[in-house]
C-alpha positions as CSV (number, residue, x, y, z in Angstrom):
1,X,-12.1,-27.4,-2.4
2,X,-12.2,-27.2,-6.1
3,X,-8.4,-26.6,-7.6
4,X,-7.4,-23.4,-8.9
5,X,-5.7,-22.7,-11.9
6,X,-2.9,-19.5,-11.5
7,X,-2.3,-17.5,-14.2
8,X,1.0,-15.8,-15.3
9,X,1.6,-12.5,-13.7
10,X,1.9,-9.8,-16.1
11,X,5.2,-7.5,-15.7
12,X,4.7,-4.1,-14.2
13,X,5.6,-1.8,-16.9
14,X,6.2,1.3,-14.3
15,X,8.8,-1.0,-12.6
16,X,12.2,-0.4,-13.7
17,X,13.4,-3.6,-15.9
18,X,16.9,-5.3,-15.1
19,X,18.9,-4.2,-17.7
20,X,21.2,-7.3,-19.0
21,X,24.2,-7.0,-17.1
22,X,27.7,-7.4,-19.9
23,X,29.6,-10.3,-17.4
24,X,28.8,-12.3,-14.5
25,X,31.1,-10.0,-11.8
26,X,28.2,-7.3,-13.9
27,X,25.5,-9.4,-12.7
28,X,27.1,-9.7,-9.2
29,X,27.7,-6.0,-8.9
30,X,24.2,-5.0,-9.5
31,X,23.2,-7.6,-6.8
32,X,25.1,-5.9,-4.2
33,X,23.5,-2.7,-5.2
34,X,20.8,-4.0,-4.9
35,X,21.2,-5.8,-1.5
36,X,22.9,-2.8,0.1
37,X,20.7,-0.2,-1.4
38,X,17.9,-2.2,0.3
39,X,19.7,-1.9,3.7
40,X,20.2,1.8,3.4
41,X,16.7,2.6,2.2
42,X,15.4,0.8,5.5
43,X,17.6,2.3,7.8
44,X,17.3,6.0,6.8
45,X,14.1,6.1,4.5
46,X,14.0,7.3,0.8
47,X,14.8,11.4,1.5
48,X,17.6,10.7,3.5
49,X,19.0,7.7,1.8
50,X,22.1,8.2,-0.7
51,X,23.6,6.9,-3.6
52,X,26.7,8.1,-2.2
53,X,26.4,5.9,1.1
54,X,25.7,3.2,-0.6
55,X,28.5,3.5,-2.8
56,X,30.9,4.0,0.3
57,X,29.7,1.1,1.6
58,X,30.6,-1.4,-1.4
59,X,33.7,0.1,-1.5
60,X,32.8,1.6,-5.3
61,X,32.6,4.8,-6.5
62,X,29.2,6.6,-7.3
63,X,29.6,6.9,-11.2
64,X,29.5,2.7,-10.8
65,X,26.3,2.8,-9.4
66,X,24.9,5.3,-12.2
67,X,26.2,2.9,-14.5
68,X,23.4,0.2,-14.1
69,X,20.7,2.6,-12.5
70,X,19.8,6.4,-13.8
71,X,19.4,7.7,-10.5
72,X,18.6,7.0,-7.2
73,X,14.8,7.3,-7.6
74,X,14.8,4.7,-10.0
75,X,17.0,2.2,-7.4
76,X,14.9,2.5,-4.9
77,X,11.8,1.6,-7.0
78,X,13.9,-1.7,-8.1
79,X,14.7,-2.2,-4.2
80,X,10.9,-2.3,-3.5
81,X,10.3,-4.1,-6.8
82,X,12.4,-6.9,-5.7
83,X,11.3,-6.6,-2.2
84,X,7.7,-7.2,-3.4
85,X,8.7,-10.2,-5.8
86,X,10.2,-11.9,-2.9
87,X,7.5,-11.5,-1.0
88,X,4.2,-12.2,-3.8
89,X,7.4,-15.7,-4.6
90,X,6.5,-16.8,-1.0
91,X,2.9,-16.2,0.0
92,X,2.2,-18.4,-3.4
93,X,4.1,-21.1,-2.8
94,X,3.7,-21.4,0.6
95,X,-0.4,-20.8,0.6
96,X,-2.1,-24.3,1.7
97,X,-4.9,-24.6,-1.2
98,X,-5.8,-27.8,0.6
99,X,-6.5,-26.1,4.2
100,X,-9.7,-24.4,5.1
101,X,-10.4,-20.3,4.1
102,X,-9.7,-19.7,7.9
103,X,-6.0,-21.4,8.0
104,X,-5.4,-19.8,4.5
105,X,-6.1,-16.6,6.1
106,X,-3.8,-16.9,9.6
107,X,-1.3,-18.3,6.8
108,X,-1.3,-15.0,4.4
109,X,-1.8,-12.8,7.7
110,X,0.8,-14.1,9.4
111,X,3.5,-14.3,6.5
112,X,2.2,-10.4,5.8
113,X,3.3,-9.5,9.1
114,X,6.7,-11.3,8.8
115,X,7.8,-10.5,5.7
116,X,7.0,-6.7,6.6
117,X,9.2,-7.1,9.8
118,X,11.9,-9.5,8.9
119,X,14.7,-6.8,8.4
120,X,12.9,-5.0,11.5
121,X,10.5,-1.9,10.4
122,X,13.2,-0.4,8.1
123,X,11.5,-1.7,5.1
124,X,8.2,-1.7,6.3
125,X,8.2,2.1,6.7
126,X,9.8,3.0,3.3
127,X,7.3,0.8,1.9
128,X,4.3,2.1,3.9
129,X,5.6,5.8,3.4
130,X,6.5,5.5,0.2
131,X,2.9,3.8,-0.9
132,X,1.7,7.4,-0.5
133,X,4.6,9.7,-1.3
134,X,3.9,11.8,-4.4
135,X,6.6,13.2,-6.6
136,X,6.5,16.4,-9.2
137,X,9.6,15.1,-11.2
138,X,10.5,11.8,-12.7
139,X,9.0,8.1,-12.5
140,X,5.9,8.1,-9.2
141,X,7.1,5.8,-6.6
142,X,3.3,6.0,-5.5
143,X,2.0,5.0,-8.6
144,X,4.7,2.1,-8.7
145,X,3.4,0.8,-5.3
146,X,-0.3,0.8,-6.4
147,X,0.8,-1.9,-9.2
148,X,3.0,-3.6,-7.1
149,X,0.6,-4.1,-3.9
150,X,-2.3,-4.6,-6.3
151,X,0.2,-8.3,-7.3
152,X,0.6,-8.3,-3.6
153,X,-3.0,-9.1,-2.7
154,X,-3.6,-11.0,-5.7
155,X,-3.6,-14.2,-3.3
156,X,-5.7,-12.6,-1.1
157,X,-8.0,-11.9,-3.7
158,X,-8.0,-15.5,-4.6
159,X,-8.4,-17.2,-1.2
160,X,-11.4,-14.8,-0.6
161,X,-12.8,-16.0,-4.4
162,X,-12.5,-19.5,-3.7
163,X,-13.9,-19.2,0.2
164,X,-16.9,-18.0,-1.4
165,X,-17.2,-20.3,-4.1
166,X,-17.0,-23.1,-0.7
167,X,-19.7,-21.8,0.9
168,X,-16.7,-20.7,3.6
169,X,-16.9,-17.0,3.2
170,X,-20.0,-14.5,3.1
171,X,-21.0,-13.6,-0.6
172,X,-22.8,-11.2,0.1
173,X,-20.2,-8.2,0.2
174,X,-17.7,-7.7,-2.4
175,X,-14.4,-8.8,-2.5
176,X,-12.4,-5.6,-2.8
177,X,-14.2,-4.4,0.7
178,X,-13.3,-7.7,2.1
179,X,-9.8,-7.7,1.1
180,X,-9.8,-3.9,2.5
181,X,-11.1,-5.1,5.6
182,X,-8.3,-7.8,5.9
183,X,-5.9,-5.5,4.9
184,X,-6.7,-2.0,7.1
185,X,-6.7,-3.6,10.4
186,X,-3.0,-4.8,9.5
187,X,-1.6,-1.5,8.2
188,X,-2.9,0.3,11.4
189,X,-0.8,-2.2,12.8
190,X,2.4,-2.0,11.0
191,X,2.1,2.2,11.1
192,X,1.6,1.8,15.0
193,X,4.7,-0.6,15.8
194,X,6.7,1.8,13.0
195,X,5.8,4.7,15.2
196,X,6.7,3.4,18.9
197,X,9.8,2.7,20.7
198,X,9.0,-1.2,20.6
199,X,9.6,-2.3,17.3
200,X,9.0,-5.5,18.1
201,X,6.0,-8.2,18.1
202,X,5.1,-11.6,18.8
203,X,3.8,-12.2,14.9
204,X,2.2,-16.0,16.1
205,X,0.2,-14.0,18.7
206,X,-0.9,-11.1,16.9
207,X,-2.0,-12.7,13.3
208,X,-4.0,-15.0,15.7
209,X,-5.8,-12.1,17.4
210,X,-6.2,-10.5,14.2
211,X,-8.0,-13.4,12.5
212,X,-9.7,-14.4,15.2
213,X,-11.4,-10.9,15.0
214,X,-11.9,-10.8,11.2
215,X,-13.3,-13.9,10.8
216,X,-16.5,-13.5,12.1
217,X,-16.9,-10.5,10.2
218,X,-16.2,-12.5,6.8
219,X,-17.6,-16.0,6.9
220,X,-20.3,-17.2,6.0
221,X,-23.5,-16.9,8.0
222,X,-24.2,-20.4,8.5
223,X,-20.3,-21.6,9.3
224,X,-20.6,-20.6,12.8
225,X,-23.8,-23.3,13.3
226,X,-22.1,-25.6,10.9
227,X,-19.1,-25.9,13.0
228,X,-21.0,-26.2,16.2
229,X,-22.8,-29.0,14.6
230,X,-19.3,-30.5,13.6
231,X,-18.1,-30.1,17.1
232,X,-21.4,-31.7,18.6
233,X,-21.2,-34.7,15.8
234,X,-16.9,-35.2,17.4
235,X,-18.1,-35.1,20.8
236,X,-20.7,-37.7,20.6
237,X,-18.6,-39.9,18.4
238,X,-15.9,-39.7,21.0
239,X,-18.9,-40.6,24.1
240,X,-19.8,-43.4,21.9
241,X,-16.2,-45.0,21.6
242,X,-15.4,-44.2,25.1
């Protein structure tokens, strides 16, 4: 697999910017805003969230939080811009460039559905609801999502570029309809498990399903006799030593 050269991502000017915090106990205080505004934003969703709960909760009055963030609007788009960062930080450095296009794709599947659920479905609903909220007044958490999740499946984008480029994945449909059909199926699924009593899924289980679905749907023609002819050539080797 030939190796792949990753350019810088460019900042996402509709995200809010950290301001430059004065001190270190600055710097530490916008942290726990952060952190905490992230844990009330999951557990009651962006309507019902408030600046003042949050500031009850640190212990801080609500004029402190003003003081580093205009409103809560613009705090909850950092929340989800940090949120996102973490998440584009660890399907890069984790992605196995070496392994086939089909492990690549159980990797970024499953670490999708993990990093959605790993504070429970909290953050996956604002996320998911807020990825299509519109707003008459003030910065378009909407329109801040569209930038962010267009980062977010940057590696997909990649991994599907260089499976076609090895012959591993069909050329012959584009790659924004492939990464729609990668991504859909696990929306549908996020949205469900957000909307039942469950909240809960084996992650191992269901990214295998899932790929083992999608692939056929996204590989190359030929792969499927390729790897029976593989399989045929290990099996006869191992007769021959036996």
């Amino acid at each position: 697999m030939r190796p792949v050269t990753r350019t810088a991502t460019a900042p996402v000017s509709a995200v809010p910017q950290r301001r430059a915090p004065a001190s270190a106990k600055a710097e530490q205080r916008v942290r726990d805003i952060l952190r905490v505004g992230r844990e009330v934003f999951a557990e009651h969703g962006y309507e019902r969230a408030t600046t003042t709960e949050i500031a009850q909760r640190l212990s801080i009055s609500e004029a402190t939080i003003f003081t580093y963030f205009r409103g809560k609007r613009e705090l909850c788009m950092r929340v989800i811009g940090d949120w996102y960062d973490e998440t584009i930080g660890a399907i890069e450095a984790g992605m196995p460039l070496d392994a086939s296009a089909r492990e690549q794709l159980e990797y970024f599947v499953r670490t999708h559905l993990s990093v959605f659920l790993v504070q429970g479905t909290g953050i996956c609903a604002l996320v998911l609801s807020e990825g299509r909220a519109r707003s008459g007044s003030g910065p378009d958490l909407g329109d801040t999502l569209i930038e962010l999740q267009r980062r977010y499946t940057a590696p997909l984008m990649d991994l599907l570029a260089r499976g076609q480029a090895s012959g591993e994945i069909r050329r012959d449909v584009p790659l924004r309809l492939l990464r729609s059909l990668v991504l859909g199926p696990m929306e549908h699924m996020l949205w469900e498990l957000v909307g039942s009593a469950q909240r809960s899924i084996d992650i191992e289980v269901s990214a295998g399903a899932l790929v083992a679905l999608l692939w056929p749907a996204i590989q190359a023609p030929d792969q499927e006799l390729l790897a029976l002819r593989q399989l045929r050539g290990e099996l006869q080797a191992a007769l021959s030593r036996a």
